[in-house]
Structure formats: structure tokens, C-alpha cells
N, CA, C and O atoms as CSV, one atom per row, in Angstrom:
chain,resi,resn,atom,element,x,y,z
A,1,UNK,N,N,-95.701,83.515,-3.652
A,1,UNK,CA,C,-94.622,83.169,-2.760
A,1,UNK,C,C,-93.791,82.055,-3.396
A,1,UNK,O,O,-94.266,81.152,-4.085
A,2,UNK,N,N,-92.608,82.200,-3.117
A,2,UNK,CA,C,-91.528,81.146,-3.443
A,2,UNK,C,C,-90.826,80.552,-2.748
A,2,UNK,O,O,-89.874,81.034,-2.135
A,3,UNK,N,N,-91.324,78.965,-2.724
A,3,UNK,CA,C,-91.171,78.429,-1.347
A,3,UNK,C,C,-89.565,77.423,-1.428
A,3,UNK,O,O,-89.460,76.491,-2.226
A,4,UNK,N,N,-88.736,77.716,-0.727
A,4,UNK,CA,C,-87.798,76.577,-1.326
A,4,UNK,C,C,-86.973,76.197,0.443
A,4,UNK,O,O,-87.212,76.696,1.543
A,5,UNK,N,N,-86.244,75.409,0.134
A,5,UNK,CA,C,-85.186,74.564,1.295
A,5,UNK,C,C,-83.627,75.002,0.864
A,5,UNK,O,O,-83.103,75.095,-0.247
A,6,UNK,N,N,-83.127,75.223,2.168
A,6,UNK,CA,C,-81.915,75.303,1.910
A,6,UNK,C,C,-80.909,74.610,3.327
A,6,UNK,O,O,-81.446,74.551,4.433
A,7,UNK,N,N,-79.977,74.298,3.207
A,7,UNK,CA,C,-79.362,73.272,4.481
A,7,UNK,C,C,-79.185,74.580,5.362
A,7,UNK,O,O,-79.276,75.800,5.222
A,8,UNK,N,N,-78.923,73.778,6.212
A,8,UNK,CA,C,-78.754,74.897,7.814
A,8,UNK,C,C,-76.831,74.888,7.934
A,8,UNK,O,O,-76.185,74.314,7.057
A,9,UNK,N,N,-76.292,75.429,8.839
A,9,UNK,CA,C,-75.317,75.117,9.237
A,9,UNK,C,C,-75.137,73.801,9.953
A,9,UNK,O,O,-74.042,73.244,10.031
A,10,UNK,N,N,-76.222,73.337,10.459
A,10,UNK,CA,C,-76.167,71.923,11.047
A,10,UNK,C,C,-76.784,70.598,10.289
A,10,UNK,O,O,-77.328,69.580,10.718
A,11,UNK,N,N,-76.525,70.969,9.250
A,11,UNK,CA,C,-77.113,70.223,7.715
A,11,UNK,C,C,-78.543,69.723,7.477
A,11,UNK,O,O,-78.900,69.031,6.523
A,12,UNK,N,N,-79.440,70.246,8.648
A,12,UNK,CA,C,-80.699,70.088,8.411
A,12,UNK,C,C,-81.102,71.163,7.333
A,12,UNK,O,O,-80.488,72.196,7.064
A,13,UNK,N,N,-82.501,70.598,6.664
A,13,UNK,CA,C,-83.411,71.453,5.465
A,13,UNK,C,C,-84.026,72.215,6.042
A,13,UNK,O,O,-84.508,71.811,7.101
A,14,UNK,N,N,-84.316,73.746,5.602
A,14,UNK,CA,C,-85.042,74.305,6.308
A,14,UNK,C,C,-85.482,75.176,5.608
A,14,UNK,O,O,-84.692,75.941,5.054
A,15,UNK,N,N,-86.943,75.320,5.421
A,15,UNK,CA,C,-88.020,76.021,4.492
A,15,UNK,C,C,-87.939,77.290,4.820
A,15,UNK,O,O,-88.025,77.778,5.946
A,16,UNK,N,N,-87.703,78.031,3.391
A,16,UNK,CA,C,-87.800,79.650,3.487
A,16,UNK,C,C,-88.932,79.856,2.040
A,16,UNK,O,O,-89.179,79.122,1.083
A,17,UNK,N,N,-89.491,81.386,2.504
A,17,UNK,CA,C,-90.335,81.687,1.647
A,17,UNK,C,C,-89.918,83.122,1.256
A,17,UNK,O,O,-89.372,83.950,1.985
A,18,UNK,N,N,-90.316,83.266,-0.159
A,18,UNK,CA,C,-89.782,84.866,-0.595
A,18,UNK,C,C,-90.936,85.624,-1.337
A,18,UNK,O,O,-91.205,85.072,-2.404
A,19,UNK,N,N,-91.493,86.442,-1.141
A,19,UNK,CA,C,-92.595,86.611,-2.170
A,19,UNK,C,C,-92.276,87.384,-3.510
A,19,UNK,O,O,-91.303,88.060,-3.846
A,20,UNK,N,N,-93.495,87.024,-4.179
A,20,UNK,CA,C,-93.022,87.430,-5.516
A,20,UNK,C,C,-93.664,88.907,-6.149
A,20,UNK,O,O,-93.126,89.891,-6.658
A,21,UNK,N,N,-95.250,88.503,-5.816
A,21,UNK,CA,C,-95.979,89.723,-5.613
A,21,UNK,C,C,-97.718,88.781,-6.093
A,21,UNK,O,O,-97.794,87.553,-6.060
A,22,UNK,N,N,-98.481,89.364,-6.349
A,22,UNK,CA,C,-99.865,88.915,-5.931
A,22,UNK,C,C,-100.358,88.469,-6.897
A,22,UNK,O,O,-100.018,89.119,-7.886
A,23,UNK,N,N,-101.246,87.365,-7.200
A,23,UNK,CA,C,-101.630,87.138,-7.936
A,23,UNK,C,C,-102.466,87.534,-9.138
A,23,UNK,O,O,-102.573,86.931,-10.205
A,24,UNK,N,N,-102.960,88.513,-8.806
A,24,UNK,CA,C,-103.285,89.621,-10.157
A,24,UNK,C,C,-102.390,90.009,-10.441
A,24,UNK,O,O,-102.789,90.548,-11.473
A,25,UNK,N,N,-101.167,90.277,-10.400
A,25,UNK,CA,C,-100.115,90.614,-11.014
A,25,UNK,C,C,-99.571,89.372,-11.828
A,25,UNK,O,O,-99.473,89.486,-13.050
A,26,UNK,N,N,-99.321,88.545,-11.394
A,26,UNK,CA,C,-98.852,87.480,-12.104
A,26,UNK,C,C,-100.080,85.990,-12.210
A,26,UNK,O,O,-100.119,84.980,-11.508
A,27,UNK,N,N,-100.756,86.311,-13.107
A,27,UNK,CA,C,-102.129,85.244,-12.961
A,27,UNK,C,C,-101.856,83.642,-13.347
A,27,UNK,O,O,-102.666,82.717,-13.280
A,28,UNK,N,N,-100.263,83.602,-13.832
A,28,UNK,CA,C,-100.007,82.068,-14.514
A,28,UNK,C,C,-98.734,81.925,-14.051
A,28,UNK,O,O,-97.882,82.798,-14.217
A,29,UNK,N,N,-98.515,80.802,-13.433
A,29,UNK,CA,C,-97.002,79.608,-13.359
A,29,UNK,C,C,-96.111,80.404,-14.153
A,29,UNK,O,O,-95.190,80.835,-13.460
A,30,UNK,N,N,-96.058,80.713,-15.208
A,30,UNK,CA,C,-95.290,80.921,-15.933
A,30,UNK,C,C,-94.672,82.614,-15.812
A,30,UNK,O,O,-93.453,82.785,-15.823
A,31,UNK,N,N,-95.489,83.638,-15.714
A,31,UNK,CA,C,-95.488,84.717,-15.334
A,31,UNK,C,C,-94.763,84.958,-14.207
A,31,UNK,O,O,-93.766,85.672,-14.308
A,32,UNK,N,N,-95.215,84.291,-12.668
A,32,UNK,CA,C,-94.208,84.331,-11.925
A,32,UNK,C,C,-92.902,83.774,-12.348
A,32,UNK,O,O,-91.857,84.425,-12.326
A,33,UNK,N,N,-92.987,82.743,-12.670
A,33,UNK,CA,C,-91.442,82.174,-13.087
A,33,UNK,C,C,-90.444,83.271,-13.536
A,33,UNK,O,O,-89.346,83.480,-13.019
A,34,UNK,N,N,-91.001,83.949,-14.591
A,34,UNK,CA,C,-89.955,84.968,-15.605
A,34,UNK,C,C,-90.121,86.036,-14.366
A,34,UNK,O,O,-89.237,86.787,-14.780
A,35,UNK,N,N,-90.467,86.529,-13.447
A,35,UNK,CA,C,-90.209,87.365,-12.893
A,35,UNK,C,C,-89.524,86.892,-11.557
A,35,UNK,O,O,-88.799,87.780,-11.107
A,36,UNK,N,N,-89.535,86.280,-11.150
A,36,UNK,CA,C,-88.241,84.942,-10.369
A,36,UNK,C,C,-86.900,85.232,-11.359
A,36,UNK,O,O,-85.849,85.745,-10.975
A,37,UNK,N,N,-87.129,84.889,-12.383
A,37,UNK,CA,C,-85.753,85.194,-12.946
A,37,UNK,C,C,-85.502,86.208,-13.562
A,37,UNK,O,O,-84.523,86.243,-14.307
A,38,UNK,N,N,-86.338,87.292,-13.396
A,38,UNK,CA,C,-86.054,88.573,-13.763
A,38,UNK,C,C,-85.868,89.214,-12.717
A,38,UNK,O,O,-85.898,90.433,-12.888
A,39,UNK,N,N,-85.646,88.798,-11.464
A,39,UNK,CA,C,-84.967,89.441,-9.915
A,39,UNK,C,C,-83.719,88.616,-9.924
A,39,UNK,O,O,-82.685,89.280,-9.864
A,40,UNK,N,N,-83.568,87.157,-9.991
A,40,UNK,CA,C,-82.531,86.940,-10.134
A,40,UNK,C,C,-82.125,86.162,-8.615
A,40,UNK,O,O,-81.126,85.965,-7.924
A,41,UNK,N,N,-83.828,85.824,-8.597
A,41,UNK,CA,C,-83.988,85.133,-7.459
A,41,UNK,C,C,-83.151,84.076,-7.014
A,41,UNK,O,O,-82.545,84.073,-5.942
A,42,UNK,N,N,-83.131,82.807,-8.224
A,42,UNK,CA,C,-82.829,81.384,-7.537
A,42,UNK,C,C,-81.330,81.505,-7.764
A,42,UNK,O,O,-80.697,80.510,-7.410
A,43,UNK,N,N,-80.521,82.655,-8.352
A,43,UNK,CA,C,-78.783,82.654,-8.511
A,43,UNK,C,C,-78.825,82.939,-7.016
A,43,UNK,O,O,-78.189,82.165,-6.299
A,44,UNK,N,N,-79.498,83.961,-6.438
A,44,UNK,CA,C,-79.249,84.196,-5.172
A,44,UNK,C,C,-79.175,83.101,-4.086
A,44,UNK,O,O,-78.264,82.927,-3.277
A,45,UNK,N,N,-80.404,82.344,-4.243
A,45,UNK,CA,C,-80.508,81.351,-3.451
A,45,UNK,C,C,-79.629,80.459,-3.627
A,45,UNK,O,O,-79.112,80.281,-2.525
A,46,UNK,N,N,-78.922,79.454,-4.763
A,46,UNK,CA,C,-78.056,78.731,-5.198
A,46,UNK,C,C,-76.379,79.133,-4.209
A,46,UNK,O,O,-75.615,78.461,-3.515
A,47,UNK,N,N,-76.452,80.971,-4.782
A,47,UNK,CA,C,-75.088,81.032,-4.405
A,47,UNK,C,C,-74.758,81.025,-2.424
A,47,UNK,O,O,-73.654,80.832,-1.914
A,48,UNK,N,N,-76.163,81.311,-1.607
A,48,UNK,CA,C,-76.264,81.255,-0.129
A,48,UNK,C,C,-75.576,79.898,0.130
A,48,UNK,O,O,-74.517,79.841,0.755
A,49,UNK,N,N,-76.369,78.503,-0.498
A,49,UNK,CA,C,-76.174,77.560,-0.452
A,49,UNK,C,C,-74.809,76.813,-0.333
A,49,UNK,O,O,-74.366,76.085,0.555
A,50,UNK,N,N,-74.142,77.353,-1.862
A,50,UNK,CA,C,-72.845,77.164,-2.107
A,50,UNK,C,C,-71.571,77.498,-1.054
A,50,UNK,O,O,-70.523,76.905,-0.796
A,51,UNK,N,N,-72.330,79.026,-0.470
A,51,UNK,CA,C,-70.905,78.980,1.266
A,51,UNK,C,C,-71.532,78.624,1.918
A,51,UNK,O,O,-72.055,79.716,2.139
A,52,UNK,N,N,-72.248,77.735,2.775
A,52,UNK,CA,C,-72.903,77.095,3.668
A,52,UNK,C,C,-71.354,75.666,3.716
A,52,UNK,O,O,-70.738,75.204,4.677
A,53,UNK,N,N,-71.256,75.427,2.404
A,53,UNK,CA,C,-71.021,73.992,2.136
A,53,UNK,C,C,-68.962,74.282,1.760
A,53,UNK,O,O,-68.523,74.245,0.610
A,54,UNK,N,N,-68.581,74.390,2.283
A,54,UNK,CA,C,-66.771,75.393,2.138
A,54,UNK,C,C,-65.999,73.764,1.542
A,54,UNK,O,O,-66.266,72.665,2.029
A,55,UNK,N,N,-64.996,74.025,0.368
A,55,UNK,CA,C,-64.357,73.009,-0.030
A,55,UNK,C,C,-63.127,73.112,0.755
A,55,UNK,O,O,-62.840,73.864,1.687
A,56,UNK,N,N,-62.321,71.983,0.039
A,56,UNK,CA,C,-61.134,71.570,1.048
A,56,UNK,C,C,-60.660,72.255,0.349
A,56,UNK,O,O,-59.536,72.021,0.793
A,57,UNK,N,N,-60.487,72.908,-0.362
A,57,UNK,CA,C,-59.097,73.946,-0.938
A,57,UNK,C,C,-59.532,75.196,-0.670
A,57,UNK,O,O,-58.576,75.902,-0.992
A,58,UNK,N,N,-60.234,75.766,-0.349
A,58,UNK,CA,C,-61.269,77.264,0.172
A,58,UNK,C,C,-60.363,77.128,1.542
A,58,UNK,O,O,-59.321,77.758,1.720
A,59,UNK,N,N,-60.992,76.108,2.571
A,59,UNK,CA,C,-60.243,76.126,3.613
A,59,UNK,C,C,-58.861,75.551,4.000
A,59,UNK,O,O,-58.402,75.408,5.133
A,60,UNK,N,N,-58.356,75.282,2.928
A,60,UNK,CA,C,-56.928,74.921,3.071
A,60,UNK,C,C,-55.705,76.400,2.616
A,60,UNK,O,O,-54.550,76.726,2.890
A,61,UNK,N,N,-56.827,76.911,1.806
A,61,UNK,CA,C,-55.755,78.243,1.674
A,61,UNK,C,C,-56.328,79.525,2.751
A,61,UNK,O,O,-55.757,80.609,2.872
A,62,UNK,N,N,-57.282,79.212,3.304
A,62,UNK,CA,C,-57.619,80.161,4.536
A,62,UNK,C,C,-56.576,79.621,5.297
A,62,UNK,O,O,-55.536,80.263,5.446
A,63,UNK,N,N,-56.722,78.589,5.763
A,63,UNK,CA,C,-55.322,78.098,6.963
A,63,UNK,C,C,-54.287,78.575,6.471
A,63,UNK,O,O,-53.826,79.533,7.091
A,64,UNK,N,N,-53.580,78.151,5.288
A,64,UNK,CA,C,-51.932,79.032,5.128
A,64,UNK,C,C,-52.312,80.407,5.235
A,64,UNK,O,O,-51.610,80.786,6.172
A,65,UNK,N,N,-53.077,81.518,4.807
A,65,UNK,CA,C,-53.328,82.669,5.402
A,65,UNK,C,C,-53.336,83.357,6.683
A,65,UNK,O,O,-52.547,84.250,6.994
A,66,UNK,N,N,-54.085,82.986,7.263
A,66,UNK,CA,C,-54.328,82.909,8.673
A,66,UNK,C,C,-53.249,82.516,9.783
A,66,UNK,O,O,-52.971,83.235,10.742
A,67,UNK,N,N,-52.741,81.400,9.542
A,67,UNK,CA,C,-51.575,80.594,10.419
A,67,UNK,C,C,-49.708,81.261,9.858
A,67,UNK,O,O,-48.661,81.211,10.503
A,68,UNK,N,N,-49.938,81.755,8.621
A,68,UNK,CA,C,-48.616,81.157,7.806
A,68,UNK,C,C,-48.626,82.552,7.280
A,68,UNK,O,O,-47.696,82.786,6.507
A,69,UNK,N,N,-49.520,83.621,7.529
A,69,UNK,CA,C,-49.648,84.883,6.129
A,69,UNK,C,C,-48.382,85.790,7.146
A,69,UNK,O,O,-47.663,85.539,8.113
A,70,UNK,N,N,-48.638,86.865,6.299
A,70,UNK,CA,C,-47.439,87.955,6.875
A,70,UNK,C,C,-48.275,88.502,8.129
A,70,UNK,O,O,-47.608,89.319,8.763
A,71,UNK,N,N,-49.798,88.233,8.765
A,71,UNK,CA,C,-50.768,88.630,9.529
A,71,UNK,C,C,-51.010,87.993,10.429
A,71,UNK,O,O,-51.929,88.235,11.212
A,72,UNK,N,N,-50.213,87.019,10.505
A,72,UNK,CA,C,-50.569,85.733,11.417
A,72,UNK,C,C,-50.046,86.188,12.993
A,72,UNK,O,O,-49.041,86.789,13.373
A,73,UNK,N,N,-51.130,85.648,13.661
A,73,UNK,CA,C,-51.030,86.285,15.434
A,73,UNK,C,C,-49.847,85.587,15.815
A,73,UNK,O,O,-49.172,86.268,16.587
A,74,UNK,N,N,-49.298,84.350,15.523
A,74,UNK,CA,C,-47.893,83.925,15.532
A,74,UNK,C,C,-47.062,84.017,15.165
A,74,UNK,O,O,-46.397,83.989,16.200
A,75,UNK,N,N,-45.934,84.201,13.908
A,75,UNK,CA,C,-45.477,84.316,12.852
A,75,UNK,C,C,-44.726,83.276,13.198
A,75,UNK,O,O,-44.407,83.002,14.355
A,76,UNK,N,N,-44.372,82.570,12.052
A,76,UNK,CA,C,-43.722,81.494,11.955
A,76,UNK,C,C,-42.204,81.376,10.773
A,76,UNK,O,O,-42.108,82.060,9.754
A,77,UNK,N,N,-41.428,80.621,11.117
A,77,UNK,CA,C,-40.159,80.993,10.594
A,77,UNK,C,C,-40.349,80.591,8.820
A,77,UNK,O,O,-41.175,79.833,8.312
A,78,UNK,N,N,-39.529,81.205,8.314
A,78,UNK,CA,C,-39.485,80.961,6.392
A,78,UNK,C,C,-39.387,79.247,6.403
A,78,UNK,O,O,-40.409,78.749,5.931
A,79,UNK,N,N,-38.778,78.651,6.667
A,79,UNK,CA,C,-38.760,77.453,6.845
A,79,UNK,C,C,-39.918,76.569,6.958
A,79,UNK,O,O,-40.349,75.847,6.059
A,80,UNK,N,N,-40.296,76.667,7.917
A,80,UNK,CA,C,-42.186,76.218,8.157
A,80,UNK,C,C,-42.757,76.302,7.604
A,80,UNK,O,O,-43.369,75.350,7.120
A,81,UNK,N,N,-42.974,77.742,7.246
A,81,UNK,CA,C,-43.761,78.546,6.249
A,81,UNK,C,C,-43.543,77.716,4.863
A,81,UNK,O,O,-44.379,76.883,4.512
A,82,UNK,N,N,-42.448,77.970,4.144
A,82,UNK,CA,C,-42.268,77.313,2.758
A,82,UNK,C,C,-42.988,75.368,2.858
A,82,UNK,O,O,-43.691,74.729,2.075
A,83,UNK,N,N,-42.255,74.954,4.432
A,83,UNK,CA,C,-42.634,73.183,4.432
A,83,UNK,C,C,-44.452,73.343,4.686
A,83,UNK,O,O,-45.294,72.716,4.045
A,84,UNK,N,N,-44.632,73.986,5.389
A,84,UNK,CA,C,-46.090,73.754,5.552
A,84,UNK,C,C,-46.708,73.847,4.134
A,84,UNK,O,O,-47.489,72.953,3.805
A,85,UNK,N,N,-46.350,75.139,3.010
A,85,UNK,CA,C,-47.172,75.608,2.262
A,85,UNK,C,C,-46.829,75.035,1.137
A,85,UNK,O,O,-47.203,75.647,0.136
A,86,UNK,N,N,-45.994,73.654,0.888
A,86,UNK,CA,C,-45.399,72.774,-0.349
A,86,UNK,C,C,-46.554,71.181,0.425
A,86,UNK,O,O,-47.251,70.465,-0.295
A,87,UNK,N,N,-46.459,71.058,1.586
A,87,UNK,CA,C,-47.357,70.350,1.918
A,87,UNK,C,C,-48.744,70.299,1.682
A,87,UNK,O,O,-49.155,69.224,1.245
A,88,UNK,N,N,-49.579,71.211,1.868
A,88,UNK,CA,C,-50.921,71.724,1.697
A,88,UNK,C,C,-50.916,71.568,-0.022
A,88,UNK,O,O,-51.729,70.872,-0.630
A,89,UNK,N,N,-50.061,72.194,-0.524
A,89,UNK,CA,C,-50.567,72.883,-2.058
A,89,UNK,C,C,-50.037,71.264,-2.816
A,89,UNK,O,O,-50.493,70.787,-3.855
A,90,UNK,N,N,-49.034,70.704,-1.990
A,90,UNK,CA,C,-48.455,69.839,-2.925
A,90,UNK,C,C,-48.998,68.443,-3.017
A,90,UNK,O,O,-48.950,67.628,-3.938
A,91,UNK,N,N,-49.540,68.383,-1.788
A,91,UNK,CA,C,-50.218,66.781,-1.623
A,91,UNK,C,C,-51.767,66.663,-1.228
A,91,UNK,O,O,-52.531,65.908,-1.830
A,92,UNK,N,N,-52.178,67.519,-0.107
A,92,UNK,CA,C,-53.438,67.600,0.459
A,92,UNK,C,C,-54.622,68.609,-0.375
A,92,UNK,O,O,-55.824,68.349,-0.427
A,93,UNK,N,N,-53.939,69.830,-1.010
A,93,UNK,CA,C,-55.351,70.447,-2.376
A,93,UNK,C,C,-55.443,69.422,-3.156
A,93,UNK,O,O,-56.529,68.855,-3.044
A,94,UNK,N,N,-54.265,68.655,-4.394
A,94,UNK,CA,C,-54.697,68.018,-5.165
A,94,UNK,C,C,-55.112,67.009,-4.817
A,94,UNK,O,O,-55.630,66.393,-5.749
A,95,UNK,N,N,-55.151,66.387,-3.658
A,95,UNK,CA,C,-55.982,65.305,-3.398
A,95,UNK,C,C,-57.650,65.432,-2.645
A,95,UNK,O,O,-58.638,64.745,-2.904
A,96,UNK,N,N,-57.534,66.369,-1.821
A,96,UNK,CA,C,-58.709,66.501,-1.471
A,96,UNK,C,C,-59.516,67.937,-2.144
A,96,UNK,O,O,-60.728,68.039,-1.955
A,97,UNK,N,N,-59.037,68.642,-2.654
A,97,UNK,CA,C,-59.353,70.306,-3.227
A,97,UNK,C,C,-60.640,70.158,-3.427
A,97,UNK,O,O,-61.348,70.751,-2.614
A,98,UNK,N,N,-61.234,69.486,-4.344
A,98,UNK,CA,C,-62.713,69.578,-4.704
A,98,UNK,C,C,-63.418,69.122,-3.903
A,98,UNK,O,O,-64.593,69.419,-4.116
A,99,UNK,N,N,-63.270,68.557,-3.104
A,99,UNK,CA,C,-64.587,67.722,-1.973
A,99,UNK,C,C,-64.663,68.841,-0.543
A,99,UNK,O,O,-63.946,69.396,0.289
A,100,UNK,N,N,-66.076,68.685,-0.972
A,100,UNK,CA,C,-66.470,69.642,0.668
A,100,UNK,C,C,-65.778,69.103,1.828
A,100,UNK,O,O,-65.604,67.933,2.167
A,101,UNK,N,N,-65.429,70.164,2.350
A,101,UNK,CA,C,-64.418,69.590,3.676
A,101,UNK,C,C,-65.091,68.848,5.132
A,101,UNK,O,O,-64.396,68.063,5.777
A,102,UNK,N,N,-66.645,69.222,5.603
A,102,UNK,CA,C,-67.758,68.339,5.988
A,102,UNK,C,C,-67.513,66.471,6.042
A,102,UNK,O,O,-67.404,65.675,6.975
A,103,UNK,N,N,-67.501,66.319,4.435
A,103,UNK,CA,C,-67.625,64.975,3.865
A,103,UNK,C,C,-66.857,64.315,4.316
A,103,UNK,O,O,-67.143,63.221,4.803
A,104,UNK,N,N,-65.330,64.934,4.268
A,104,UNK,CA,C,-64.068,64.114,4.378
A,104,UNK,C,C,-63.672,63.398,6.045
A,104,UNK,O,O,-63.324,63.853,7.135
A,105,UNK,N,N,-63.934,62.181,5.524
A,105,UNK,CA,C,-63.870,61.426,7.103
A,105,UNK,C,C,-62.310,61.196,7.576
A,105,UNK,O,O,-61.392,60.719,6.907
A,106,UNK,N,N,-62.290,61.651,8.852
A,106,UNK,CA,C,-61.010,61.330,9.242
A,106,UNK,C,C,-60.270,59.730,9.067
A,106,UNK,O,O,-61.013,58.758,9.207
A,107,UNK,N,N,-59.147,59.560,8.832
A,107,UNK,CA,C,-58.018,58.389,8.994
A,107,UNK,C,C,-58.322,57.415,10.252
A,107,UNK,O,O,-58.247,57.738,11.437
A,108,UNK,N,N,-58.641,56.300,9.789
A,108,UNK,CA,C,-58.972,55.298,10.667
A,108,UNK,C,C,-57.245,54.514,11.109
A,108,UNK,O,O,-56.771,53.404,10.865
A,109,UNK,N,N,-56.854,55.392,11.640
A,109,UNK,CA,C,-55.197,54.739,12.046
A,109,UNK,C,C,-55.116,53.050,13.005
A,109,UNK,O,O,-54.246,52.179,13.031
A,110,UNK,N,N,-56.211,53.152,13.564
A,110,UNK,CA,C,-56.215,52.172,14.546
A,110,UNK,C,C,-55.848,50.504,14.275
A,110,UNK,O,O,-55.109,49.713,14.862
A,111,UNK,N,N,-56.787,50.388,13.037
A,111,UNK,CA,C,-56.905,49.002,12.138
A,111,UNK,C,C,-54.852,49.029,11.411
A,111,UNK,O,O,-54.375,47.954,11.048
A,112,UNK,N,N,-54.115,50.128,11.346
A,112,UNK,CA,C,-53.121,50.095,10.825
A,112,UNK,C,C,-51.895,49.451,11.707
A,112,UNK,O,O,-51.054,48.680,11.246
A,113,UNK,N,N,-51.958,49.948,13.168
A,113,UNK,CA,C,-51.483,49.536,14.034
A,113,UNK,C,C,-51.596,47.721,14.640
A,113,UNK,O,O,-50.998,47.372,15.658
């Protein structure tokens, strides 16, 4: 068995097990290992992990899609459309794009006032 943790949607750890197959089949550490990575086990597990955790540019170009696309349950005028989507791409991806969107703490405006 291959025992590992992976975050929840509510960022708790939470133990999953996968088996590998029995120990007469694989009698050494090492044996299972190469057959772990001869299924192609832990890419699988890695990549679950990886959309659990959505960056700010993943969900910043879902929003212009969704809100702003030619599909959008609203449609919104060329105008908007172009200001919203020079906004997003022009100031808010390159500044926040790589950081999980989770992390990013909102603007403490209050202390500004």
C-alpha cells in the first residue's frame, strides 16, 4: 500500500491509500518503488494536488471568459469588455499571476483612510 496526504478543499491533510500489490510480488522497498513509477502513480497524485490549489492567472482568465466571453449570460458592451480585459491582463496577472489565489489577502483600506 501507498500511503500519502493530500490537502482537502478546506486545506486540511487528508490520508489516502493506493495499493500496489502484495508482498510476494514485490519483496523489497525498492521493487515496489519502480512499480509506483512504472504506473505512474505519484505524477498522478502530484497533478490532483496541483488543481486543488488554482493560481491567480488560471482564475483571472476564467473570469474574462465567463463574465466578458462571447458566452457570457450577460453580454457586455466592446468597451467594458476591451477596459476590463487591459485591466486584468495589464496590471492584476502580472502582478499577482503566479501566486495561488487562496494566499492572496485582501487590501487593508481602512488604515489608508
Amino acid at each position: 500500500m501507498l500511503r500519502y496526504r493530500v490537502a482537502s478543499a478546506e486545506g486540511r491533510r487528508v490520508e489516502h491509500t493506493t495499493p500496489i500489490g502484495l508482498v510476494q510480488r514485490f519483496p523489497k522497498d525498492e521493487d515496489a518503488w519502480r512499480e509506483i513509477d512504472r504506473l505512474g502513480i505519484l505524477i498522478r497524485i502530484n497533478d490532483n494536488t496541483s488543481l486543488s490549489r488554482v493560481r491567480f492567472n488560471a482564475l483571472a482568465e476564467h473570469y474574462l471568459k465567463a463574465d466578458f466571453g462571447s458566452d457570457a449570460v450577460r453580454p457586455k458592451s466592446e468597451n467594458t469588455t476591451c477596459i476590463t480585459e487591459h485591466i486584468v491582463r495589464g496590471y492584476l496577472i502580472p502582478r499577482w499571476g503566479g501566486e495561488v489565489a487562496d494566499d492572496i489577502k485582501p487590501l487593508d483600506y481602512s488604515a489608508v483612510a
